[in-house]
C-alpha positions as CSV (number, residue, x, y, z in Angstrom):
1,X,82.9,-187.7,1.0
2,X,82.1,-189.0,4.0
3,X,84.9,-186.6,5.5
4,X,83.9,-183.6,4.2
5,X,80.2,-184.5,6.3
6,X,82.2,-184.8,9.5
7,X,84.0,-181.9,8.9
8,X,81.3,-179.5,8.7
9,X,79.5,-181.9,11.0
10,X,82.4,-180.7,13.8
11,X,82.5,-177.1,12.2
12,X,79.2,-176.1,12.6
13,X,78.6,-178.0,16.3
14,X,81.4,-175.6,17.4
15,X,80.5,-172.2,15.9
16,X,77.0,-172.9,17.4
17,X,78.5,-173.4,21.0
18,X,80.9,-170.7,20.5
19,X,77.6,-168.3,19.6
20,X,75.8,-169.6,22.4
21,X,77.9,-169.0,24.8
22,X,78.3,-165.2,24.5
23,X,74.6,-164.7,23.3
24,X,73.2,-166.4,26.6
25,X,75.7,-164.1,28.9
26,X,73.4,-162.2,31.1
27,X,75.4,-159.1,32.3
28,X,77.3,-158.6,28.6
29,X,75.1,-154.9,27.2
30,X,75.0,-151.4,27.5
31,X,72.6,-150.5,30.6
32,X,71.1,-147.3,31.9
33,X,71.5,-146.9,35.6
34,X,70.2,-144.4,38.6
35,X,72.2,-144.7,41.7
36,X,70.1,-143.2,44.3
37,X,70.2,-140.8,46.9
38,X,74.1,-140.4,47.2
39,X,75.0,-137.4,50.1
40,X,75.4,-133.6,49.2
41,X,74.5,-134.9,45.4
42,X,71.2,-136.8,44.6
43,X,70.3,-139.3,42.4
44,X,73.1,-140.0,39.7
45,X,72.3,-141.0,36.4
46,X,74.9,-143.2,34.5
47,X,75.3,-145.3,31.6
48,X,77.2,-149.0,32.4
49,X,78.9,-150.8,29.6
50,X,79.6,-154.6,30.4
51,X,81.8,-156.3,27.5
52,X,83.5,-159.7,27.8
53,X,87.2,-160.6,26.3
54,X,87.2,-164.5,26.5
55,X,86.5,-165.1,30.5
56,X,87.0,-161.5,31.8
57,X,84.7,-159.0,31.9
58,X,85.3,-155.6,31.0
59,X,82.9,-152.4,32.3
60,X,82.9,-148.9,31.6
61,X,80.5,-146.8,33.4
62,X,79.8,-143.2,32.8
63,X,78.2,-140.2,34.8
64,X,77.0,-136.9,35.5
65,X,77.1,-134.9,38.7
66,X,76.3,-130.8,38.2
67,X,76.1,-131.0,34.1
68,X,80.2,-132.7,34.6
69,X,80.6,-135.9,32.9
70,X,82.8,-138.4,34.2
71,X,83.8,-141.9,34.3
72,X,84.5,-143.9,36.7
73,X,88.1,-145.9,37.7
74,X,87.3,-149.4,37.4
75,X,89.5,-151.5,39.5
76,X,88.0,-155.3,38.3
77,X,84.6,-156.8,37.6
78,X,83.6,-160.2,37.6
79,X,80.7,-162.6,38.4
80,X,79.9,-164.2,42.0
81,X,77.0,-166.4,40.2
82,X,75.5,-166.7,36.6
83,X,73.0,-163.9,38.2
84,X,75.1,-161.6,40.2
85,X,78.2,-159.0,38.7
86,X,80.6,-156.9,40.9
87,X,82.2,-154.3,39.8
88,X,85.2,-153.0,41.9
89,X,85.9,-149.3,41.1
90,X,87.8,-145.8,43.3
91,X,85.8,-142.9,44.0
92,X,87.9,-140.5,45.4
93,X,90.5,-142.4,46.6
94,X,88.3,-145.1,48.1
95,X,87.0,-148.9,47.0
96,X,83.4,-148.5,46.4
97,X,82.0,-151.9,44.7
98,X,78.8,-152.1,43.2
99,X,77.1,-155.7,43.4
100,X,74.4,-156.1,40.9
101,X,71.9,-158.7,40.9
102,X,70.3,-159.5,37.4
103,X,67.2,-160.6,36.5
104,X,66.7,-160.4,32.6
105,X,67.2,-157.1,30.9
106,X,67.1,-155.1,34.5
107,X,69.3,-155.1,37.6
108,X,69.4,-154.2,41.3
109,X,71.7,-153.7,43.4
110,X,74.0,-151.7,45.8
111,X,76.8,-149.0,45.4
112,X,79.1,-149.7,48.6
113,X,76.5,-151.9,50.7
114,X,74.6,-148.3,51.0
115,X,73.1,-146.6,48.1
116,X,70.4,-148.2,45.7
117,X,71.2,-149.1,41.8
118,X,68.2,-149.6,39.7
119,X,69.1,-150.1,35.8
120,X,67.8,-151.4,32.4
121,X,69.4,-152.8,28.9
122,X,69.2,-150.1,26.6
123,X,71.4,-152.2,23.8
């Protein structure tokens, strides 16, 4: 008997830690995002998806420029600190990173080192 306790003792201290640690990631969600004031186009609207497979993280990020949807090539993305997420992506045949700097369900940030990011949890 006194088996079985430690046995669901153990089983239910690691589901609880295994929960935890995805629940309390900060950057894992579906965000909407404005990049601002980008040349010859405007603001551009865009939806970022941030998923995590074990220890990598995994973003998909979506757009429209004239009515076109698009998505963008995403080259990597990972975290600097447990508040700030870089995602490397090619635009056009060049590196543009994005570094985004969390703060509960909204972000900040920079496209490049140039253009302004503003974005929110949506799911």
């Amino acid at each position: 008997m006194r088996y079985l306790f430690y046995y669901i003792f153990i089983f239910f201290c690691l589901s609880c830690a295994v929960l935890k640690s995805t629940e309390n990631d900060p950057f894992i969600g579906k965000y909407k995002m404005t990049v601002f004031n980008v040349d010859q186009v405007g603001d551009i609207p865009a939806i970022l998806t941030i998923k995590k497979d074990k220890k990598l993280y995994n973003s998909d990020v979506n757009y429209k420029i004239n009515d076109e949807e698009r998505s963008l090539d995403i080259i990597s993305t990972y975290s600097v600190d447990s508040s700030t997420l870089i995602v490397e992506s090619l635009i056009d045949g060049s590196q543009i990173d994005f570094e985004l700097n969390f703060e509960g369900s909204v972000f900040t940030g920079t496209a490049g080192g140039y253009y302004d990011i503003e974005g929110s949890k949506i799911e």
